[in-house]
N, C-alpha and C positions, 0 to 999 in steps of 0.2 A: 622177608620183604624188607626191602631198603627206604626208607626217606629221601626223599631229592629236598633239596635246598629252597628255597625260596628267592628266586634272583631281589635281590637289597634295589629299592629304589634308588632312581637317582636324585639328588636335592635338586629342589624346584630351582628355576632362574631365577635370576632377579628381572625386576621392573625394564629395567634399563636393558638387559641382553635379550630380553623380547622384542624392545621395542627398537634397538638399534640396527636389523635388517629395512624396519620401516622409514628411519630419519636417514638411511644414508640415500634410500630409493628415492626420496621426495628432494634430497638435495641434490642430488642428480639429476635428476627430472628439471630443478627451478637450472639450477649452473644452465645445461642445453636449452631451452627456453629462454635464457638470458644473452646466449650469447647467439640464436639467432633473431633475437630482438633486436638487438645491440647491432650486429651486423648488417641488419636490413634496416636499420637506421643509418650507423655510419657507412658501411660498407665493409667487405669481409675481408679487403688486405689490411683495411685499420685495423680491425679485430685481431688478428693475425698480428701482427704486427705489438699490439696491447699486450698478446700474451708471448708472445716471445720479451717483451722488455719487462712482463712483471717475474720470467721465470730467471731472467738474468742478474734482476735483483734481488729475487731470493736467496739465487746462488753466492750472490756475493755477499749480503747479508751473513748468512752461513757460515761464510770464508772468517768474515770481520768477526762473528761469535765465537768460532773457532779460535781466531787469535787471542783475542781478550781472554778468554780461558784458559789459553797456552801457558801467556805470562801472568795470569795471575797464579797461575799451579806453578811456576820458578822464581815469582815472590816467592809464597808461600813457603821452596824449597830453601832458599837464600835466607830468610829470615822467618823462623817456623816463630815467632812468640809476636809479627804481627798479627792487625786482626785482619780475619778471610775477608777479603775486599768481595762486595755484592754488583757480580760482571752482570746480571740479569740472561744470561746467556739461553736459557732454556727457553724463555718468550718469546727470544729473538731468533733462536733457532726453529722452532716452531711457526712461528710468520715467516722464515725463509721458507720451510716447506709450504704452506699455504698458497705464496707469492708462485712457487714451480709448479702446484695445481695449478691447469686449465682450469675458468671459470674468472665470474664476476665476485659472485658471493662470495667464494675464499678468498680472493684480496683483498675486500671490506675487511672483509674479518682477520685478516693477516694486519691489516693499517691499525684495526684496536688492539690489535697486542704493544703495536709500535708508540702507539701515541701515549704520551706520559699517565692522564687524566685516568682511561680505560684501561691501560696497562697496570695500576695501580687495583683498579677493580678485580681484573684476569686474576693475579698476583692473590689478592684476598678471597676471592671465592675458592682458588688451588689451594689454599692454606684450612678454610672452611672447611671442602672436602676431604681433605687430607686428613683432618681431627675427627669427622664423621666418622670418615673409615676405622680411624683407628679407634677409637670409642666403640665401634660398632660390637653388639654383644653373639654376633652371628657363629655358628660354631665353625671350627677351623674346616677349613675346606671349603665353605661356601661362594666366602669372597674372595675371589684373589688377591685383587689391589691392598686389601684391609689384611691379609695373612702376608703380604710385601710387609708395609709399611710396621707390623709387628715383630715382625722376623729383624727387621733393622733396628729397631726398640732395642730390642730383646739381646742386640751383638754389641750397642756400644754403651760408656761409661759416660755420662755427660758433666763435665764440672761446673760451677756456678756461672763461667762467663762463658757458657754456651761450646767452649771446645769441645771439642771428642778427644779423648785419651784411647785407644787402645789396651790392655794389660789384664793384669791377674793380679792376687793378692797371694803372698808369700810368705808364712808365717815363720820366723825365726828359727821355731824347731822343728818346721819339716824341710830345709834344706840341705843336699848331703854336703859333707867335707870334702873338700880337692874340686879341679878342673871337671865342667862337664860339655856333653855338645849340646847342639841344638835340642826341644824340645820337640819331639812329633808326637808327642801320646796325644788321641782324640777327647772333644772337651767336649758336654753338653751345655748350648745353649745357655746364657745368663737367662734367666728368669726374672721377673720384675715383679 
């Protein structure tokens, strides 16, 4: 007589992957709702019209976060011992996407990422999150985001003024004598 296995649970959701088939149904619902308000108020070529010019400025949004990014990664390369200039790119690139969603609600909400005041908040609650996550005491696998953000922890060497170094430490007497090449041997993980 043989044993079968007992198929392994799978870990519960979280909160949020429960509930985020529900917030995107409801935002969806409000967006079309809004934009046949909107349009049997103004009229549907104005509408029409609203969203073709908010997704244009997305796009170009976009374009301009891209650039800023470009050159500050060929500062960066030209002069590695300034300090990383803060482009904001990621809020802006984010509100381009919002601004290229149809809908009313996502441009509002594309406009507080823009605006300095709100932009500032955005900026502090991702920072919030972001330490939640990684503080989080959940075992590995559960979270994704929080096993991201560890996993990047855990790859770089941080110095007092916030740089990243890349490297290994090299002790005197384990290096051989004479020319060598490249390193390929596999490393595990820095550990913290």
């Amino acid at each position: 007589m043989t044993q079968q296995a007992t198929p392994a649970r799978p870990a519960p959701r979280s909160k949020l992957r429960r509930l985020l088939p529900l917030l995107l149904t409801a935002w969806l619902v409000l967006e079309i709702w809004l934009l046949v308000r909107v349009g049997s108020w103004l009229g549907g070529l104005t509408v029409v019209l609203l969203l073709i010019a908010g997704a244009m400025t997305g796009g170009w949004l976009i374009k301009r976060a891209g650039r800023r990014a470009l050159s500050a990664a060929l500062e960066q390369t030209r002069d590695p011992q300034s300090a990383q200039p803060q482009t904001g790119t990621s809020l802006t690139v984010l509100a381009g996407l919002l601004l290229i969603l149809p809908g009313f609600l996502s441009d509002a909400l594309a406009l507080t990422l823009l605006l300095p005041p709100t932009r500032a908040l955005w900026r502090a609650a991702g920072r919030r999150f972001a330490d939640r996550a990684l503080r989080s005491t959940g075992a590995a696998g559960t979270a994704p985001f929080a096993d991201a953000v560890r996993l990047q922890e855990q790859l770089r060497i941080h110095r007092p003024d916030g740089k990243v170094i890349q490297g290994e430490v090299v002790e005197p007497g384990d290096a051989p004598a004479g020319p060598q090449g490249p390193d390929t041997a596999h490393r595990p993980p820095i550990n913290g």
